[in-house]
C-alpha positions in Angstrom: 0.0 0.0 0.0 1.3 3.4 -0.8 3.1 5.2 2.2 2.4 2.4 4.0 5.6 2.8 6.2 5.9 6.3 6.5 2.2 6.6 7.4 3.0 4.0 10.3 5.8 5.6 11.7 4.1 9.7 11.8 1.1 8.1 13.4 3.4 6.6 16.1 5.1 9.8 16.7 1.8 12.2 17.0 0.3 9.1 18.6 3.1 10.5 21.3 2.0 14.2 21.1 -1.7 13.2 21.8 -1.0 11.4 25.1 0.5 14.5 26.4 -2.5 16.7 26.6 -0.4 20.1 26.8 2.7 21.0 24.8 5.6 22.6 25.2 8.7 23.4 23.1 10.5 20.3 23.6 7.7 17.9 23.1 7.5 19.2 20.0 11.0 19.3 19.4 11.0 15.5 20.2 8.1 15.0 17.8 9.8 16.5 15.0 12.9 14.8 15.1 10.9 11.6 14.8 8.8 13.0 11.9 12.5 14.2 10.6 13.8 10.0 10.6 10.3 8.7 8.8 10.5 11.1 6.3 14.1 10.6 5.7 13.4 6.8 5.9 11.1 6.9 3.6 13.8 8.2 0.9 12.8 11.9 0.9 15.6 14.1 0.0 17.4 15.5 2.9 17.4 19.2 1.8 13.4 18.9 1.5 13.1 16.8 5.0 15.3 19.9 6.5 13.7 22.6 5.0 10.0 20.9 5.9 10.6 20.2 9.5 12.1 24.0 9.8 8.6 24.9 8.7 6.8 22.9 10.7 8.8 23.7 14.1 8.5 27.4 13.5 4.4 27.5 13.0 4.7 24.2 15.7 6.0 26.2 18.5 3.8 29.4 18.4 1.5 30.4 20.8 -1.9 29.0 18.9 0.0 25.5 19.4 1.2 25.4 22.6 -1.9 27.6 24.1 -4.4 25.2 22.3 -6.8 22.3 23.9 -6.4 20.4 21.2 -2.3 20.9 20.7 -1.8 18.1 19.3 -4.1 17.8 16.6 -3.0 21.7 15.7 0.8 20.1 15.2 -0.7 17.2 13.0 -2.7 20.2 11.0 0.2 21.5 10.2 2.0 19.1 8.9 -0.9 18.2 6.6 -1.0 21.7 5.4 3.0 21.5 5.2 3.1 18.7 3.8 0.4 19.5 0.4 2.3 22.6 -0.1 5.8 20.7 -0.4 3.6 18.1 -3.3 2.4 21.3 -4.9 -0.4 22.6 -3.4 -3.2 21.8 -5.7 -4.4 19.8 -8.6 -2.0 20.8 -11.6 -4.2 19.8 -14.6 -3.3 19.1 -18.2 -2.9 22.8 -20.1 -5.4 22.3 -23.4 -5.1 24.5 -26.1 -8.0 27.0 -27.4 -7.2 25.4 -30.8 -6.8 21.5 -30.8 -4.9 19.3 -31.0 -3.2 19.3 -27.5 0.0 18.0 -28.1 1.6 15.9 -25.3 4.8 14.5 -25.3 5.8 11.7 -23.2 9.3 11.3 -22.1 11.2 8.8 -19.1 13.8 6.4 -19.0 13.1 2.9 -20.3 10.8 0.4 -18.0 9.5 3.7 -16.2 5.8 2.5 -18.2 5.7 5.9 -20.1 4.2 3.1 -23.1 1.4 2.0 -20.9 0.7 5.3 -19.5 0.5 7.2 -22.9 -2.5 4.3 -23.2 -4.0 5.2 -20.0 -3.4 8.7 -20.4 -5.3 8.4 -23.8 -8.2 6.3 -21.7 -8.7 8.8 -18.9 -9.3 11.9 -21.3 -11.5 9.6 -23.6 -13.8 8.6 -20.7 -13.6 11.9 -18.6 -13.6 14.7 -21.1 -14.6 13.1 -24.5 -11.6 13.1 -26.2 -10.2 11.6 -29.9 -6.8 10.7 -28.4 -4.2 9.3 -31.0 -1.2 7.6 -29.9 1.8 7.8 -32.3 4.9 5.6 -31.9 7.9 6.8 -32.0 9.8 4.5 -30.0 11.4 2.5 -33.0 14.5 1.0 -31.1 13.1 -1.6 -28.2 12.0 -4.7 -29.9 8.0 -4.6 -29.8 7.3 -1.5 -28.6 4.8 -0.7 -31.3 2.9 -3.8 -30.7 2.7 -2.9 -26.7 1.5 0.5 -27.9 -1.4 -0.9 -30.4 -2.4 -3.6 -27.4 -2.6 -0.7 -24.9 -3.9 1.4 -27.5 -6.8 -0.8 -27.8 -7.6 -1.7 -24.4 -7.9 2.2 -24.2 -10.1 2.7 -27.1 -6.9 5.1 -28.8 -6.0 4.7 -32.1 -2.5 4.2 -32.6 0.1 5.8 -35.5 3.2 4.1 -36.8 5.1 4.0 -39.8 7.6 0.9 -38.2 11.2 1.2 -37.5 11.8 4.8 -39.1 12.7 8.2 -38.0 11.1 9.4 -35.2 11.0 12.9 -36.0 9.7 12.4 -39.1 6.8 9.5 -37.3 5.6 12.8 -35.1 5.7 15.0 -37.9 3.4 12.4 -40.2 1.6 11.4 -36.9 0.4 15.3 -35.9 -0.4 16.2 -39.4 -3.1 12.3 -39.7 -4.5 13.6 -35.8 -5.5 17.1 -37.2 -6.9 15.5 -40.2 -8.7 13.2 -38.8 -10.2 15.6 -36.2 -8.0 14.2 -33.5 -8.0 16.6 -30.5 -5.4 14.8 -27.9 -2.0 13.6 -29.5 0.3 11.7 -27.3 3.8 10.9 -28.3 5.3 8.2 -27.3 8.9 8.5 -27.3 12.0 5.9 -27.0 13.7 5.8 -23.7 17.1 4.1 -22.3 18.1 2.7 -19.6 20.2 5.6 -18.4 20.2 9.1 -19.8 22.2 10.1 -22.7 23.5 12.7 -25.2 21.7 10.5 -27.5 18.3 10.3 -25.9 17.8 14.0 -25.2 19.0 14.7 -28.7 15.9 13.2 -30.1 13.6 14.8 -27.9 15.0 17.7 -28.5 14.8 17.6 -32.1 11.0 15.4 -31.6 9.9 18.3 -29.3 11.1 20.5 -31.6 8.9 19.0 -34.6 5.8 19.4 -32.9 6.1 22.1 -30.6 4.3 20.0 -27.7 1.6 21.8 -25.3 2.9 19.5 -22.2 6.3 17.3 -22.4 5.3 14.7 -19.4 8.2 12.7 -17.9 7.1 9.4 -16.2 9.0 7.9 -13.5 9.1 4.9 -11.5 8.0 5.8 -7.9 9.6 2.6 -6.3 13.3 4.0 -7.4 12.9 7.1 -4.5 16.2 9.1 -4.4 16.9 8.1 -8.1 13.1 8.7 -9.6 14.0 12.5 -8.1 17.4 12.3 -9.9 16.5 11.4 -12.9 13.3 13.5 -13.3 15.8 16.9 -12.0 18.1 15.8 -14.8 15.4 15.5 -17.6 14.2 19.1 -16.3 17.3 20.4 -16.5 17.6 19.2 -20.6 13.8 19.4 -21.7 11.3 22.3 -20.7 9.3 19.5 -18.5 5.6 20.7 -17.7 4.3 17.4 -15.1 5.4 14.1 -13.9 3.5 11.0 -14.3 4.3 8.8 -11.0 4.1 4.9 -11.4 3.5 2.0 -9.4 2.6 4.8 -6.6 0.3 2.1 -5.1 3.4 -0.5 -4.1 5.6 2.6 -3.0 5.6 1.8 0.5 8.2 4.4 1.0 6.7 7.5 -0.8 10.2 9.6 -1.5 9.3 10.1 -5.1 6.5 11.4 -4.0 7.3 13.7 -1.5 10.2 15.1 -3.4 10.3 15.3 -6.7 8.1 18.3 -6.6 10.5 20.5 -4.5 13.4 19.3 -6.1 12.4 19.9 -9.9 9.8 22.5 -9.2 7.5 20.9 -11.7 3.7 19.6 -10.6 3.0 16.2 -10.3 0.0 15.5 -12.4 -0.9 12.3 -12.1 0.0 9.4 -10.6 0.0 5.5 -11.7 -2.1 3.0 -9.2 -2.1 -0.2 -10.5 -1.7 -2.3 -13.6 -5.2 -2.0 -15.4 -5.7 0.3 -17.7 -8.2 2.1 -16.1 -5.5 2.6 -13.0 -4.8 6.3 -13.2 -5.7 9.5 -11.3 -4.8 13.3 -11.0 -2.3 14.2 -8.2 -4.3 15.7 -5.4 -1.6 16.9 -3.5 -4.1 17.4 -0.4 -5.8 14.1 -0.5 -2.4 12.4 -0.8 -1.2 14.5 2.4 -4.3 13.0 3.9 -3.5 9.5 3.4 0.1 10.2 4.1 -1.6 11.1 7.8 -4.2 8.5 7.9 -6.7 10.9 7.8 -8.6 9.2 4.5 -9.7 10.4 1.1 -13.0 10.5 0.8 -13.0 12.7 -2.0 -11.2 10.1 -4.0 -13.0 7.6 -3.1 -16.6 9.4 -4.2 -15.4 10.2 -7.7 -14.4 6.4 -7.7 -17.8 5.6 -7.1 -19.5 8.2 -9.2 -17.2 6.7 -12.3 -17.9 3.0 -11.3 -21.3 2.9 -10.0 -24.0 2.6 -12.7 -26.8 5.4 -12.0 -29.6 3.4 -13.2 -28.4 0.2 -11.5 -28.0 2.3 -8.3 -31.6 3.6 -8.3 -32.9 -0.4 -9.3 -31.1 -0.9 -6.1 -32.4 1.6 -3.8 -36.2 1.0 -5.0 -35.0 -3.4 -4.1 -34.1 -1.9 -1.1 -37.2 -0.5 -0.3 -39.4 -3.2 -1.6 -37.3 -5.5 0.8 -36.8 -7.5 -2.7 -33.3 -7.8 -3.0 -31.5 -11.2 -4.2 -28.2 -12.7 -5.3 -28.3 -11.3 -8.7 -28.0 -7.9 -7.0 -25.6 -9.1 -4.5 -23.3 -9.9 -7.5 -24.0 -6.9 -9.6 -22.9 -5.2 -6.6 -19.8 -7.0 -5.9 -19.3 -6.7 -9.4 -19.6 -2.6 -9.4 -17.2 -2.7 -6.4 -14.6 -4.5 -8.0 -13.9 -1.7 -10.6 -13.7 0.6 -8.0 -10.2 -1.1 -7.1 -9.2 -3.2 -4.8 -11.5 -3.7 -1.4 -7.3 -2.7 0.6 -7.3 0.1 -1.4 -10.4 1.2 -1.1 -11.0 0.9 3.0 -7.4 3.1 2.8 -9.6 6.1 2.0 -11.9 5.9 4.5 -11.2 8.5 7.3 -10.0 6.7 10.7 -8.8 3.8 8.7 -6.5 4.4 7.1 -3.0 4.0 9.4 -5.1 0.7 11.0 -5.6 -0.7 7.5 -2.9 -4.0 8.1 -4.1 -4.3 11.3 -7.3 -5.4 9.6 -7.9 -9.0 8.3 -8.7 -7.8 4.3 -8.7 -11.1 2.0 -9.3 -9.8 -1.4 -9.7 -13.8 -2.6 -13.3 -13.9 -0.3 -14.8 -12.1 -3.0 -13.8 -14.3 -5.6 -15.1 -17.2 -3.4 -18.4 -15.5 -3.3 -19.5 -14.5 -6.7 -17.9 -18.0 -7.3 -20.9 -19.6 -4.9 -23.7 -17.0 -6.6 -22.6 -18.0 -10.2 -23.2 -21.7 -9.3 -26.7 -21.1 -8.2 -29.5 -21.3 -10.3 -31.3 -18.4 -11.5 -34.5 -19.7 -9.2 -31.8 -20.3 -6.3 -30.4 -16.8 -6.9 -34.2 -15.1 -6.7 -35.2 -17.1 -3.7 -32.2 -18.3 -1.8 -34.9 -20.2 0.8 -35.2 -22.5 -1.3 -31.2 -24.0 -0.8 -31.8 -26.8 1.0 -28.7 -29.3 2.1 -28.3 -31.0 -1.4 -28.3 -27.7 -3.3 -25.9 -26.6 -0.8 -23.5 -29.5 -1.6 -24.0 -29.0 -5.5 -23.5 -25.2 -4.9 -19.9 -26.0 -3.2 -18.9 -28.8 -5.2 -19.3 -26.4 -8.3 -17.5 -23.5 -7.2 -14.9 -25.3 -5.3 -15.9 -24.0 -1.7 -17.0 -26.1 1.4 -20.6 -26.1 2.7 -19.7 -24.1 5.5 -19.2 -21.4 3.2 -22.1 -21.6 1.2 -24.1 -21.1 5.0 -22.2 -18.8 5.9 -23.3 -16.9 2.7 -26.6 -17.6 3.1 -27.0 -16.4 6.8 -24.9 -13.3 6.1 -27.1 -12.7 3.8 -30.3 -13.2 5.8 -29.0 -10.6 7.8 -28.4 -7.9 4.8 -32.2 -8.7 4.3 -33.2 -8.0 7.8 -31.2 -5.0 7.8 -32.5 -3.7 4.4 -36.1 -4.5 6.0 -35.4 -2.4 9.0 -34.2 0.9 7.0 -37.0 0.5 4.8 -39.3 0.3 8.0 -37.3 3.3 9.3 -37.9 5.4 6.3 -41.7 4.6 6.1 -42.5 6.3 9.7 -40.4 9.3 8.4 -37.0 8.1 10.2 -38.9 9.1 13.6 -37.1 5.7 15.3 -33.6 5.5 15.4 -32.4 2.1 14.4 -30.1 0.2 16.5 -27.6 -1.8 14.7 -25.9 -5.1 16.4 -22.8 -5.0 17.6 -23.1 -0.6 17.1 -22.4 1.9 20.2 -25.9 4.0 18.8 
């Protein structure tokens, strides 16, 4: 999980501060020397973890701190709002043109995913803003890198540009001119990397960049590198007039360096960031939700416009009228389940609930339970799926036998969801007497 460690070790260290009720100058002094080894554990450049605790301290140790009731929870706002400003503050968002096409060019080292994110980069715009992205391929030296690009191309629903093994410059040239005659209004290049940075390299993206005069020039790096994902994206700003970095595989950076740093370090925005291997795995940099999760304090926001991209509207309001009626089933049980699952994974997803967050390993989460259930629901029959009453103990048996579970499992699905029903039949209830009666779940302090 992303920040996993770092999140861990902050929350042990205000943990501290909030046992202490008041505050004074060395308490804090303490609690920033701890926040000062996580951060620089977690691969954080030193010259940022310096110059961020030196903020902190002095806001830290002013009188609406250490005169506070709550001081403790003032420190921890503080380094929340620290900590967005040092990742940028806002949202930076992609800079479209009055006049399409926007031109973006992608840029990194090789195995950084810059081929797979040009894809889901073409995806994103396509489902969130209506886009005619083309891809063109201009990385003509790694073996098979136009047939990744038309794979990924397709899974995004991006046509794809390519003239084979030829010059580059020439490929972005022929590529712009098809996108604006072809009504095309996103172009992204996709451009050859290396596995270290050369004359060679920059030379072509000069001369690429150059060709088609390019409204972003996006460099994607690997987040799980730290210290050398900051090193490398300082010296590609230092060659090419970078506009955003495209973080990867920021879901299994445990560490969060890249993160934290390479915004201060190159001055350039992060603008969005890579979360998992699908396609659809890609969101804008929220500099202030990621504080948030950094904290443990949750991302609701996040997870909402998960939901509102996921969750069918029409399906959702079948739902809520089954609700109602008290005539919920399996089938619906699996739709949802099914709605969930493209939200990400369930982990993931409990991460961005406020309170949650830092006690998220704590929890028991097996991702494989869902699997075992829409396994049991599939081998139902549709009757057994309307009425699941009618499972008696051979059904049971067949049910098991056919989707490779035990008939403990199969009751244990049934009475869980007997109590869904009876749940479902008490807010209904609730919501006829104008929500009058408070209901009293089991096992709930209310």
């Amino acid at each position: 999980m992303a920040f996993e460690s770092l999140s861990e070790k902050l929350s042990q260290a205000f943990k501290k501060l909030r046992s202490k009720g008041k505050l004074n100058e060395a308490d804090i002094k303490e609690a920033m020397r701890e926040v000062k080894f996580a951060l620089l554990e977690a691969d954080v450049n030193y010259k940022v973890v310096k110059d961020f605790v030196k903020a902190v301290s002095e806001r830290a140790v002013g009188q609406e701190v250490l005169e506070s009731l709550t001081p403790a929870q003032q420190v921890i706002k503080i380094v929340n709002e620290e900590l967005t400003a040092l990742m940028g503050g806002e949202n930076a968002r992609l800079e479209f043109p009055s006049k399409p096409p926007c031109v973006v060019l992608m840029c990194g080292l090789q195995g950084s995913g810059k081929t797979t994110h040009a894809a889901k980069l073409a995806r994103y715009f396509k489902e969130h803003m209506s886009c005619r992205p083309l891809l063109i391929a201009c990385d003509v030296y790694r073996p098979a890198a136009i047939e990744q690009l038309q794979i990924v191309g397709e899974k995004a629903g991006a046509r794809v540009f390519e003239m084979g093994q030829g010059d580059p410059v020439q490929i972005a040239r022929e590529g712009l001119r098809f996108a604006k005659d072809h009504g095309h209004d996103l172009v992204i290049v996709d451009t050859a990397g290396r596995l270290h940075i050369d004359e060679t390299l920059m030379d072509e993206l000069k001369r690429i960049e150059a060709e088609v005069n390019p409204n972003e020039i996006l460099l994607v790096v690997d987040s799980m590198t730290g210290q050398d994902a900051v090193t490398v994206a300082d010296t590609f700003n230092k060659a090419l007039p970078i506009t955003g970095v495209i973080l990867t595989k920021l879901d299994s950076d445990t560490r969060g360096g890249a993160a934290i740093s390479v915004r201060q370090v190159t001055g350039k925005p992060i603008k969005f960031s890579g979360i998992g291997e699908k396609i659809e795995d890609l969101e804008p940099f929220h500099p202030e939700r990621m504080a948030s999760r950094i904290l443990g304090m949750g991302d609701m926001l996040t997870l909402i416009e998960k939901a509102q991209t996921s969750v069918d509207e029409k399906e959702a309001e079948k739902l809520a009228r089954k609700m109602k009626e008290n005539s919920f089933d399996m089938n619906d049980l699996l739709d949802q389940m099914q709605q969930i699952k493209k939200m990400g994974s369930i982990k993931q997803l409990l991460g961005m609930i406020p309170g949650i967050g830092n006690k998220i390993d704590e929890m028991d989460v097996d991702e494989r339970q869902l699997v075992r259930i829409e396994a049991m629901i599939t081998s139902m029959t549709p009757a057994e799926r309307e009425k699941p009453s009618i499972i008696n103990p051979s059904r049971k048996r067949r049910i098991a036998a056919g989707s490779g579970t035990r008939v403990e499992d199969v009751n244990r699905l049934l009475k869980q969801f007997d109590q869904m029903k009876q749940m479902m039949k008490k807010m209904g209830n609730m919501g006829k007497k104008g929500g009058k009666r408070r209901m009293r779940l089991p096992g709930m302090p209310f």
